[in-house]
VOTIRO-489852 format. One line per 4 residues: number of its first residue (from 0); for each residue x, y negated, z of C-alpha. Coordinates in nm, 3 decimals, padded with zeros to 5 digits. Example, Ala and Ser with C-alpha at 12.3 -4.5 7.8 and 13.67 -1.06 7.14 Angstrom:
! VOTIRO-489852
0> 01.230/00.450/00.780  01.367/00.106/00.714 $
This chain:
! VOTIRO-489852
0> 00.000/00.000/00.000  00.292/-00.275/00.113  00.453/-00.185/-00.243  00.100/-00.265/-00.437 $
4> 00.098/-00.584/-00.311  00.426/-00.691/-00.304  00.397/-00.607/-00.706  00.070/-00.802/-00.713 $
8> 00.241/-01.072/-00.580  00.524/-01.088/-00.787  00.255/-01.091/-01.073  00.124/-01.345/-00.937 $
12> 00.376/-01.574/-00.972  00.516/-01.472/-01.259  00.169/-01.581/-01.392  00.141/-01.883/-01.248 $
16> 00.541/-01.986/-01.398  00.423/-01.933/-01.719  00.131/-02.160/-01.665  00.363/-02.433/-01.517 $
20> 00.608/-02.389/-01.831  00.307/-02.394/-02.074  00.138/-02.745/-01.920  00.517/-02.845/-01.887 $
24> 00.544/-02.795/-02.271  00.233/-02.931/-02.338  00.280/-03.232/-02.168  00.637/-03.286/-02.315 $
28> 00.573/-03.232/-02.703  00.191/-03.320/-02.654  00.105/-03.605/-02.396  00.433/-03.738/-02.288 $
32> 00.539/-04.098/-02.440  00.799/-04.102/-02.733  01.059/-04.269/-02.570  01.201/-04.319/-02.999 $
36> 00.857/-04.474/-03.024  00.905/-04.777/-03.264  01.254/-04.685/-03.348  01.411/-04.599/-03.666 $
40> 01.779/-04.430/-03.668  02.023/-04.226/-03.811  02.344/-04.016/-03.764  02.678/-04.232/-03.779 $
44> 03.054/-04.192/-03.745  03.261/-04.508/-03.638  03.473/-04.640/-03.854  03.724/-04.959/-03.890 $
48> 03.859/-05.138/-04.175  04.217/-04.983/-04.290  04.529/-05.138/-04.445  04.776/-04.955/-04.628 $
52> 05.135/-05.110/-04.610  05.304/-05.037/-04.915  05.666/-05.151/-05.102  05.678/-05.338/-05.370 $
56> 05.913/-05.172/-05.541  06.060/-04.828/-05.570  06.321/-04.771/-05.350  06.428/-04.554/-05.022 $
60> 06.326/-04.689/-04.687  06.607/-04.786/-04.496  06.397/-04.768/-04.132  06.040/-04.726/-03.993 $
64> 05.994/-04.993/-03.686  05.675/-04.868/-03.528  05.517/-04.558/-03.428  05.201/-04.365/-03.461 $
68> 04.953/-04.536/-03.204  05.154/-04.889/-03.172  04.967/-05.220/-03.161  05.106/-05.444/-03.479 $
72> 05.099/-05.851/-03.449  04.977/-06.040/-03.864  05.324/-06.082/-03.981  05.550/-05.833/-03.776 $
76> 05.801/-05.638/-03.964  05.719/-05.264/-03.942  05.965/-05.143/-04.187  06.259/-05.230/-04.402 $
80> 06.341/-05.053/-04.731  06.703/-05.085/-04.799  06.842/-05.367/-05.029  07.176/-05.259/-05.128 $
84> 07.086/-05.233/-05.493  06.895/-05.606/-05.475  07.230/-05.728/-05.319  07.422/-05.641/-05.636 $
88> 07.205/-05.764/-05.858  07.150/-06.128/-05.621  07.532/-06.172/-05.687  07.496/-06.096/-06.075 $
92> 07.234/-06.363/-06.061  07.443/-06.599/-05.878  07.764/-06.530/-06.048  07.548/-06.586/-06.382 $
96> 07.414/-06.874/-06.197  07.762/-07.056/-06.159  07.862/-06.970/-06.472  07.533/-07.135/-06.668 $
100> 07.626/-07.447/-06.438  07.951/-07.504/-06.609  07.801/-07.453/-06.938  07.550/-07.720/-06.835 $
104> 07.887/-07.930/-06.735  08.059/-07.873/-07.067  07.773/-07.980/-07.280  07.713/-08.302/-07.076 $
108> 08.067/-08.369/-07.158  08.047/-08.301/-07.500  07.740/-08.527/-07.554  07.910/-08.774/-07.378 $
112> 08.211/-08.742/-07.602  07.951/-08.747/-07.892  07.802/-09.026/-07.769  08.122/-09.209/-07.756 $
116> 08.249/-09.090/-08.120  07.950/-09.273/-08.240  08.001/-09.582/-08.039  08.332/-09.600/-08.185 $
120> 08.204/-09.536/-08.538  07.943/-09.815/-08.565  08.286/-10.066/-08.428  08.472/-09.901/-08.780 $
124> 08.137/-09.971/-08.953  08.142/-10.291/-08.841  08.532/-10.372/-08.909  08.458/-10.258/-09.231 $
128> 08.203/-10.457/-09.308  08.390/-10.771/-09.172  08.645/-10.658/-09.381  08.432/-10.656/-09.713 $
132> 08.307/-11.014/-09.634  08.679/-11.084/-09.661  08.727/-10.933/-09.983  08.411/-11.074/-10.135 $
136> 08.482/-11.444/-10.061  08.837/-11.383/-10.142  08.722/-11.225/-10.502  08.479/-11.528/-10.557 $
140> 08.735/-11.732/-10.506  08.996/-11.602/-10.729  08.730/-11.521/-11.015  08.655/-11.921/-11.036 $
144> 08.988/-11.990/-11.050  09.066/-11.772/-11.298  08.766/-11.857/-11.525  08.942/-12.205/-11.492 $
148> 09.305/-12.099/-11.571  09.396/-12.235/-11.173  09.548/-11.859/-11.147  09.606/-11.563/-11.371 $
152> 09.299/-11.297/-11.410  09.547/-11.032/-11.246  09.523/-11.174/-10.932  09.113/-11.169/-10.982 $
156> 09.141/-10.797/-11.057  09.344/-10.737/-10.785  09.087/-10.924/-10.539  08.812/-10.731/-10.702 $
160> 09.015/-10.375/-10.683  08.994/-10.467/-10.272  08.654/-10.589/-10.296  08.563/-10.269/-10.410 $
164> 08.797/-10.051/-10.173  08.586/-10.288/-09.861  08.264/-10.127/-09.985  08.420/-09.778/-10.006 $
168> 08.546/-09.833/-09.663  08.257/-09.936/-09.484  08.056/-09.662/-09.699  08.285/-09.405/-09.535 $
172> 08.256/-09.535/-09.157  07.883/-09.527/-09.213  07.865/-09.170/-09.289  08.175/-09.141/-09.009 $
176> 07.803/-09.321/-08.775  07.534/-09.037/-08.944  07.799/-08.739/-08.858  07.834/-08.861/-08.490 $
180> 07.442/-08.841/-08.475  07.414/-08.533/-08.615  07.673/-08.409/-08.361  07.461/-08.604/-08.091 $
184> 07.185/-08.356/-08.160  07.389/-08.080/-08.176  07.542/-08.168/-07.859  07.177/-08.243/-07.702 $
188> 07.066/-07.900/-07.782  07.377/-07.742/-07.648  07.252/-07.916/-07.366  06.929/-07.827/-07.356 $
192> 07.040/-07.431/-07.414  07.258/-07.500/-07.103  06.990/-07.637/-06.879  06.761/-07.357/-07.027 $
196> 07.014/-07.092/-06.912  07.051/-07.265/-06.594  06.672/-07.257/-06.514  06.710/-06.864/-06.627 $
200> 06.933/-06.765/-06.392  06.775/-06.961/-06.072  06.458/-06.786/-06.192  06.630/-06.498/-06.151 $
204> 06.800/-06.564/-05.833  06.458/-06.645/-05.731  06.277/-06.324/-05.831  06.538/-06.125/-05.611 $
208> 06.546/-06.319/-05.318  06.176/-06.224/-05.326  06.211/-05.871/-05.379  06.453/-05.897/-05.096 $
212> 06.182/-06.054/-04.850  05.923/-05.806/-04.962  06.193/-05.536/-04.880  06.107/-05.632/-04.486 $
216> 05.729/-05.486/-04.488  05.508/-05.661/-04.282  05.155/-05.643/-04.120  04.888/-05.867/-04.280 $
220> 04.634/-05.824/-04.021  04.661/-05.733/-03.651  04.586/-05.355/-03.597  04.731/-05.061/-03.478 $
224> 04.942/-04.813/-03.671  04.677/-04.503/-03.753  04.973/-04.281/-03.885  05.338/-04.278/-04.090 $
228> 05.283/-04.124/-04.489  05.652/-04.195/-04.519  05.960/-04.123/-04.330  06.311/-04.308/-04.309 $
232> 06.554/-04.199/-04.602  06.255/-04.091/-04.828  06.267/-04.280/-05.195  05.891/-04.365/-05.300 $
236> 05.748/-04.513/-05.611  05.633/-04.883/-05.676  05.334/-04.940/-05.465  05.442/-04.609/-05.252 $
240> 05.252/-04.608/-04.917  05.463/-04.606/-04.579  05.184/-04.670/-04.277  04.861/-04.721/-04.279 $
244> 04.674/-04.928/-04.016  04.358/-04.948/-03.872  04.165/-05.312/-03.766  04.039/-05.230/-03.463 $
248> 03.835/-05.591/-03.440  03.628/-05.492/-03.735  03.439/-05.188/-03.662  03.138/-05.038/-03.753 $
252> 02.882/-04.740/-03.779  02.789/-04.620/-04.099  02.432/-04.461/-04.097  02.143/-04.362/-04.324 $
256> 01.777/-04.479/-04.335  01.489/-04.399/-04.530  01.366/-04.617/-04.823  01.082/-04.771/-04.624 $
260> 01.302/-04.856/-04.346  01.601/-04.961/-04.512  01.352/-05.220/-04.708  01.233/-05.388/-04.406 $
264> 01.574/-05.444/-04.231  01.736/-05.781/-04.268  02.086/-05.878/-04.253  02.176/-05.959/-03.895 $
268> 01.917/-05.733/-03.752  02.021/-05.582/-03.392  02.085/-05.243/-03.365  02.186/-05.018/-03.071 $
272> 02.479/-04.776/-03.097  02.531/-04.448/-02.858  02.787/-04.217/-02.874  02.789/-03.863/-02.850 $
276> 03.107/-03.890/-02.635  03.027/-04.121/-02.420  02.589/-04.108/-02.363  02.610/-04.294/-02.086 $
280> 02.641/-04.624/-02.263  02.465/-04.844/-02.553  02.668/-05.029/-02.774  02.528/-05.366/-02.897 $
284> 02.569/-05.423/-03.303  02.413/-05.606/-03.602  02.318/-05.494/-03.931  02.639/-05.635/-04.167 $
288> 02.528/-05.442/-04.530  02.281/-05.282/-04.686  02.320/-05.066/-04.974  02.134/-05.188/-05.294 $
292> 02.159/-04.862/-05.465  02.044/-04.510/-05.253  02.275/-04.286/-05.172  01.999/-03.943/-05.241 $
296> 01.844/-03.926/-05.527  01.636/-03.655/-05.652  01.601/-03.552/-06.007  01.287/-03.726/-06.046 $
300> 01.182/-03.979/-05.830  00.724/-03.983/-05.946  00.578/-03.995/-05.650  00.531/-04.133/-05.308 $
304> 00.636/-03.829/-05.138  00.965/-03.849/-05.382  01.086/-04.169/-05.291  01.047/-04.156/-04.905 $
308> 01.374/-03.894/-04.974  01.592/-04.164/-05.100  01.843/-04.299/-04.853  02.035/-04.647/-04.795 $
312> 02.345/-04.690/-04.639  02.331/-04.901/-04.347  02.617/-05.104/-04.171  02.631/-05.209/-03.803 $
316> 02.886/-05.410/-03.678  03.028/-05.435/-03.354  03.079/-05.761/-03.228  03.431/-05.891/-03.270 $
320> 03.422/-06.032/-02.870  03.369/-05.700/-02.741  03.579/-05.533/-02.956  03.852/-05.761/-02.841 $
324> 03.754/-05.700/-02.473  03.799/-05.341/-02.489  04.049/-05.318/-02.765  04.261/-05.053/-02.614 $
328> 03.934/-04.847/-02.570  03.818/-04.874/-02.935  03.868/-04.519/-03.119  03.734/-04.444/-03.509 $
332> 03.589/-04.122/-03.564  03.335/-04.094/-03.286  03.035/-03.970/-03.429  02.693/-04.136/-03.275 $
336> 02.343/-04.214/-03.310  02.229/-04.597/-03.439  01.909/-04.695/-03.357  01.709/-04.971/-03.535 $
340> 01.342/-05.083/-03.339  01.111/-05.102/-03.636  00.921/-05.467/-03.538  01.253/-05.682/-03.540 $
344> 01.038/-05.886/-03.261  00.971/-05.563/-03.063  01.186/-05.543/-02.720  01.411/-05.254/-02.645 $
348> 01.314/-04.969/-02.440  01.490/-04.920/-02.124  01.685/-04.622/-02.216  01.846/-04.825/-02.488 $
352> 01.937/-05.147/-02.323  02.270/-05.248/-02.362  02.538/-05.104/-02.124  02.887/-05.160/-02.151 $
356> 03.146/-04.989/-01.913 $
């Protein structure tokens, strides 16, 4: 007799769990409130924006300044790649440099000597042509006096033979004037060649000195090194890779909402972010993008039922300030949930207001 009842007891309450866990399930998928009620939101990963430091130029890298993990400044060196071969070819440039400025030198003294070859030309020209004024008033002269029997007509044709050698001679230091012009010219473009040259090799000097400085590889925004692709002593090609870095002060979760949600959300909306390693706390964001082209797309998109399947990819952002505050905190990769109320004038419910550690 104990035994039948003890069974009919346990019986008993195994009935009556069963009821509880019934009108406990019931209650939970049935009656309870949604707490998602009003919200919209999808699956996520964090991610930042990365920066790939690269050379310029192919060459070997000489040495590798930070490590995996280290916090990099805008500007800071983080490798070198080694110059030795730009060295040799700055002093080429330089020697080539020196030597185009004493062309430049010799053809300013030429034209000067030109120049001055010309100046004394036009005096010739013009002590020939004093000359002929000479021998033409002397020739007038002796021509009257002939015609008149005062002399003999030898003497005339002697005064006309130098008449005649005057106009010669102040022919030839004319053309003596047009070839120092024409070597004026020629000097000039000499000149110009030289100057030409000269620019040519400080371009040159130029272009290496900046393939020297881009030889020191710097950060151009402030980050932290994610990992080394290269190693010191390695050669790599023009545009080679050597770290890559992460901005950890723009971050964001990527997620995916359905066409009718994605339609409604504006720029700047405010969306809440919680991780699946760390539950505990709600991350505050905005909306920063939203894709104007979906992401899945059936084969044919007819009907209603159709289009609710297409997708839009969603941005949040995570405030700059706070990612500042907690910089050595931030990590990429953490995979979360965004969520997105609905009515952009709705309030948050409890469970997703914002808590920060």
């Amino acid at each position: 007799m104990p035994f039948n009842r003890n069974t009919q007891l346990l019986r008993a309450l195994m009935i009556g769990a069963i009821i509880v866990l019934i009108i406990f399930l019931v209650w939970r998928f049935y009656l309870a409130p949604d707490p998602n009620a009003g919200l919209v939101y999808g699956n996520g990963r964090i991610e930042a924006t990365e920066i790939d430091v690269a050379a310029k130029t192919a060459g070997r890298i000489q040495d590798i300044l930070v490590r995996e993990g280290d916090f990099v400044n805008t500007g800071q060196v983080v490798a070198r790649m080694d110059t030795e071969n730009l060295m040799a070819q700055l002093r080429e440039a330089q020697a080539l440099f020196h030597q185009a400025e004493s062309s430049v030198a010799i053809a300013n003294s030429q034209l000067v000597q030109r120049e001055a070859e010309k100046q004394a030309a036009l005096a010739l020209v013009a002590q020939r042509q004093a000359e002929l004024n000479v021998a033409r008033k002397r020739y007038e002269r002796s021509s009257s006096l002939a015609g008149r029997g005062a002399t003999s007509q030898q003497e005339a044709d002697d005064d006309f033979a130098r008449q005649q050698s005057a106009i010669a001679a102040v022919s030839a230091s004319k053309a003596q004037v047009a070839a120092a012009d024409a070597a004026i010219v020629t000097a000039r473009a000499q000149m110009a060649g030289a100057e030409s040259a000269l620019l040519g090799a400080q371009a040159s000097i130029d272009r290496i000195q900046a393939d020297i400085a881009d030889s020191e590889l710097k950060a151009v925004r402030d980050g932290r090194v994610q990992y080394r692709i290269a190693q010191p002593g390695e050669v790599i090609a023009a545009g080679g890779r050597v770290l890559n870095l992460v901005d950890l002060r723009d971050v964001y979760m990527t997620f995916f909402l359905p066409t009718l949600s994605a339609g409604r959300l504006a720029l700047g909306t405010d969306v809440r972010i919680i991780l699946d390693a760390a539950p505990e706390y709600v991350f505050p964001a905005k909306v920063s993008f939203v894709a104007d082209v979906a992401q899945f797309t059936p084969k044919t998109v007819e009907t209603a039922t159709e289009r609710e399947k297409l997708m839009f990819r969603v941005r949040a952002q995570i405030p700059q300030d706070l990612l500042e505050k907690y910089i050595l905190r931030v990590k990429t990769g953490l995979p979360g949930v965004a969520y997105v109320l609905e009515d952009s004038q709705g309030e948050w419910p409890e469970h997703l207001a914002v808590r920060i550690p």
